[in-house]
C-alpha positions as CSV (number, residue, x, y, z in Angstrom):
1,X,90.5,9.3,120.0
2,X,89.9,13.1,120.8
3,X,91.3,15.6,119.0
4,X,92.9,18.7,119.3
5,X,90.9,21.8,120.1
6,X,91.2,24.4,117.5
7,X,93.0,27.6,119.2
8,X,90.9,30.2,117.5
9,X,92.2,34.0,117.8
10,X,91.2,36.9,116.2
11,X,93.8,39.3,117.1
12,X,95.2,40.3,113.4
13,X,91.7,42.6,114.1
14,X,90.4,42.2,110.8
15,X,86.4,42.7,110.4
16,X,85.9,39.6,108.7
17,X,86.8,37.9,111.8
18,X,84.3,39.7,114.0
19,X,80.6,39.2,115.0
20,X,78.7,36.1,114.8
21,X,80.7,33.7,113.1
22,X,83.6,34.7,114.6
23,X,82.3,33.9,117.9
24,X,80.6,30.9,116.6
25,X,83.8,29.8,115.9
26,X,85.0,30.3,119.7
27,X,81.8,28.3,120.8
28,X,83.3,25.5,118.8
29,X,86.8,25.7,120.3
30,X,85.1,25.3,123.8
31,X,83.0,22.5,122.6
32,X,85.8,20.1,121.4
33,X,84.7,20.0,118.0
34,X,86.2,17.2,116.1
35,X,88.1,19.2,113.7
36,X,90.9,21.6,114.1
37,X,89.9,25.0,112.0
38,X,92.7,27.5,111.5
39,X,91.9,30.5,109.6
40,X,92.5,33.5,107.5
41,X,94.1,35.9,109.3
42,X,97.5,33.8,110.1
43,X,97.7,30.0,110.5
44,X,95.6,30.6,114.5
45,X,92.9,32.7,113.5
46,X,89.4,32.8,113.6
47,X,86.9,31.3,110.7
48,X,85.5,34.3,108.6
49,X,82.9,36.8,110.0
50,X,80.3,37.8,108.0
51,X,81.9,36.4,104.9
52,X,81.4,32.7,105.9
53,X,84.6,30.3,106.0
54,X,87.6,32.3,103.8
55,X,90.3,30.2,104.0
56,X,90.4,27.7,106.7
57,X,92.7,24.9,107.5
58,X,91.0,21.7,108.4
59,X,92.9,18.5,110.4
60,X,90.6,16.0,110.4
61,X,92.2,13.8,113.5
62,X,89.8,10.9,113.9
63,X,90.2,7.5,113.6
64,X,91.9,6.9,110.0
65,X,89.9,4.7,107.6
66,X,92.0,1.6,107.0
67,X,92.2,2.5,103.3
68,X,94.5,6.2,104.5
69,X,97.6,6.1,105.4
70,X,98.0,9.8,106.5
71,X,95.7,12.5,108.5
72,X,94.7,15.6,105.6
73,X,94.9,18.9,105.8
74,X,92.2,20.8,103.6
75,X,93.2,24.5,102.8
76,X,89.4,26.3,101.7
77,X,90.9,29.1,100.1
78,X,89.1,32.1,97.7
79,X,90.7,33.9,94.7
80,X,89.8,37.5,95.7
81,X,91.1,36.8,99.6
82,X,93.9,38.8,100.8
83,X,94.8,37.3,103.8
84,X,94.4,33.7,101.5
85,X,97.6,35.5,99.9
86,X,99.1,36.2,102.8
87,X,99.4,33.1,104.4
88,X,99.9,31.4,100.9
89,X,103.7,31.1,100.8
90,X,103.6,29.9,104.2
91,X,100.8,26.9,103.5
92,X,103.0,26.0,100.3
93,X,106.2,25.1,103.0
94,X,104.1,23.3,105.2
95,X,102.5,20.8,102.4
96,X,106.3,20.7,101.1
97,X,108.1,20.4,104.9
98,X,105.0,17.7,106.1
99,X,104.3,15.7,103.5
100,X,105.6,12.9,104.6
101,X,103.1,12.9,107.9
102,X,99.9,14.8,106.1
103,X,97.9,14.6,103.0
104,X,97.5,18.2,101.9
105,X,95.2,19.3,99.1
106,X,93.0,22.7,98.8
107,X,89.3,23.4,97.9
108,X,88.0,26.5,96.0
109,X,85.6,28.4,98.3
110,X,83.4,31.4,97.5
111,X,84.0,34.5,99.4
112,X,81.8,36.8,96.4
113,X,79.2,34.7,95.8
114,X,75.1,35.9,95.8
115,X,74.4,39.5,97.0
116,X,78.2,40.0,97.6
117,X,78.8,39.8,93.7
118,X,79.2,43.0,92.7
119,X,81.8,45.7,91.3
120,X,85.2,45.6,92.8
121,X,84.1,49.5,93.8
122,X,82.3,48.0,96.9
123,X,85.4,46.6,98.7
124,X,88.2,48.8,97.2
125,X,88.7,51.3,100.0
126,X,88.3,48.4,102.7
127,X,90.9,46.1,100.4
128,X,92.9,49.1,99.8
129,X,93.2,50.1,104.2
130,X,93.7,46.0,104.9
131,X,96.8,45.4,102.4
132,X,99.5,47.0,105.1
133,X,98.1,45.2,108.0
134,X,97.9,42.0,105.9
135,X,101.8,42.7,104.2
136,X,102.9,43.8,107.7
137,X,101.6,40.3,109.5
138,X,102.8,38.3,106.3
139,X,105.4,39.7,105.2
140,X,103.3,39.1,101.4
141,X,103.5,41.7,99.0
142,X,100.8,43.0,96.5
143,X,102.2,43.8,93.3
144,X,101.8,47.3,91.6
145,X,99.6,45.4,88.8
146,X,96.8,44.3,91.8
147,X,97.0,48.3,92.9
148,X,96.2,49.1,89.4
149,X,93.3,46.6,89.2
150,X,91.6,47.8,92.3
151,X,91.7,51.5,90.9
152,X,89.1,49.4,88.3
153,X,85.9,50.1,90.6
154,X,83.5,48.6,88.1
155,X,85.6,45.5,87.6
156,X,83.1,42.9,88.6
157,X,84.1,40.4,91.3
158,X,82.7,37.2,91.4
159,X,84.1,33.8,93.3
160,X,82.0,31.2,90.2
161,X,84.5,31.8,87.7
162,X,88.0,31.0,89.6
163,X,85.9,28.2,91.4
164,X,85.2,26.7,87.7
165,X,88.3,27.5,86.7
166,X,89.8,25.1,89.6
167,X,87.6,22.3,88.9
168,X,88.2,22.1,84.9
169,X,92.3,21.6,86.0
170,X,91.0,18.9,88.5
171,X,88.8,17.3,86.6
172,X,91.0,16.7,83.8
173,X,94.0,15.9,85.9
174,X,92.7,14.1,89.5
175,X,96.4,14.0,90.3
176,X,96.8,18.0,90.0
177,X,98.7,19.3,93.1
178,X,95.5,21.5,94.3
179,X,97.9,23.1,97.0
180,X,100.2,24.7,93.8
181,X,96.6,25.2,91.8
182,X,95.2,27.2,94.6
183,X,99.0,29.1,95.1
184,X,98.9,30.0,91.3
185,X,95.2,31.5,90.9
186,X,96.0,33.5,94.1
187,X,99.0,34.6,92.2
188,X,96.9,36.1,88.8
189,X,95.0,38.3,91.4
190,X,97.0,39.5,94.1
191,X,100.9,39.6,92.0
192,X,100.1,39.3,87.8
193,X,96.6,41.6,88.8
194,X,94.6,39.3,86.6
195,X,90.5,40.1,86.2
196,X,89.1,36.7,87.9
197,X,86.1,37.3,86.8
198,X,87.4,37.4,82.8
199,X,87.8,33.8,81.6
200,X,90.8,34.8,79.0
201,X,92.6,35.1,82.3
202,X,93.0,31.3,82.9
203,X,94.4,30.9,79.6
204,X,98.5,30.5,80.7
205,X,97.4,28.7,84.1
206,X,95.5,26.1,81.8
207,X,98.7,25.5,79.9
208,X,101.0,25.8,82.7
209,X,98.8,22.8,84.5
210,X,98.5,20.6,81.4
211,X,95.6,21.9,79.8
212,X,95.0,22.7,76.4
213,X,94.3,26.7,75.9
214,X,91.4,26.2,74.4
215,X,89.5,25.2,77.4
216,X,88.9,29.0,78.1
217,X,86.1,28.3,75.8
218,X,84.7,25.9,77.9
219,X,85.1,28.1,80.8
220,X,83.6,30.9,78.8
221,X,80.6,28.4,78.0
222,X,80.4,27.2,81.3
223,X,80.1,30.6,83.0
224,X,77.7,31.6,80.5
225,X,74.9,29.4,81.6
């Protein structure tokens, strides 16, 4: 059984979307690959530029092992990605409105990961000239509390820590709703503006997913190695 192309488009303009990947991403389109990306400039967009994969939407539509009884969908989402917050409302309703023909769940990607670790200084003025175009093709908002933080240039941005953060919550409950996990890290950045990279900032979304508070200790001791 064949599946569905992926339509890729890059039209929201954003430079994530251009140059090799992006086009890499059309090559795959016109070769039929077996799964359906959609990416993170709307729910049609290309796969990420020069940042690798941001937050792609995967519909694996092969043959089903016996053993599923549904196709999944796999959001790849990052903490520190804008456009991740801008579609994030709108990939909450479609795991609410479809679950009854999908299995949705979402994966912690790394958008700041190697050389792009660094102080939140090196992106500010792109982040700070993207969040209109990204509110205005969303309809999102970022709160006055993220505007604050990005006035933090020496803030240190780094994908490890929300990435660990995500797999303590899944670890210690398999059954977590990754889909809400994913919407509520999201939500420290872009709406509570939360450091990511500080481990004391986990602390209420541990609780709030059934996690004792202490484990920002282990995520402390974790990220410490």
């Amino acid at each position: 059984q064949r599946p569905r192309r992926a339509e890729v488009s890059d039209r929201h303009g954003c430079r994530l979307c251009r140059g090799p990947k992006a086009t890499e991403g059309r090559r795959l389109r016109e070769a039929r690959t077996p799964v359906a990306a959609t990416g993170h400039g709307g729910l049609r967009s290309a796969t990420g530029g020069d940042s690798g994969a941001i937050a792609l939407v995967f519909v694996a539509e092969q043959r089903l092992p016996r053993t599923m009884t549904k196709p999944e969908i796999v959001y790849v989402f990052d903490g520190y990605c804008g456009w991740c917050w801008g579609i994030a409302d709108v990939v909450s309703r479609l795991a609410r409105d479809f679950s009854d023909r999908f299995a949705f769940s979402a994966v912690s990607g790394g958008l700041m990961l190697g050389p792009r670790i660094g102080p939140l200084g090196d992106f500010a003025d792109y982040i700070e000239r993207a969040i209109p175009r990204v509110e205005q093709m969303t309809g999102a908002k970022f709160s006055d509390a993220h505007m604050k933080l990005l006035r933090q240039r020496e803030t240190i941005q780094d994908s490890t820590l929300p990435a660990m953060a995500f797999s303590l919550v899944t670890k210690a409950n398999p059954a977590t709703n990754t889909i809400e996990l994913a919407h509520a890290i999201l939500k420290l950045n872009f709406d509570e503006g939360k450091v990511l990279s500080d481990a004391d900032s986990y602390a209420e979304l541990f609780v709030a997913f059934g996690l004792p508070e202490t484990t920002v200790l282990e995520l402390k001791s974790r990220s410490a190695l």
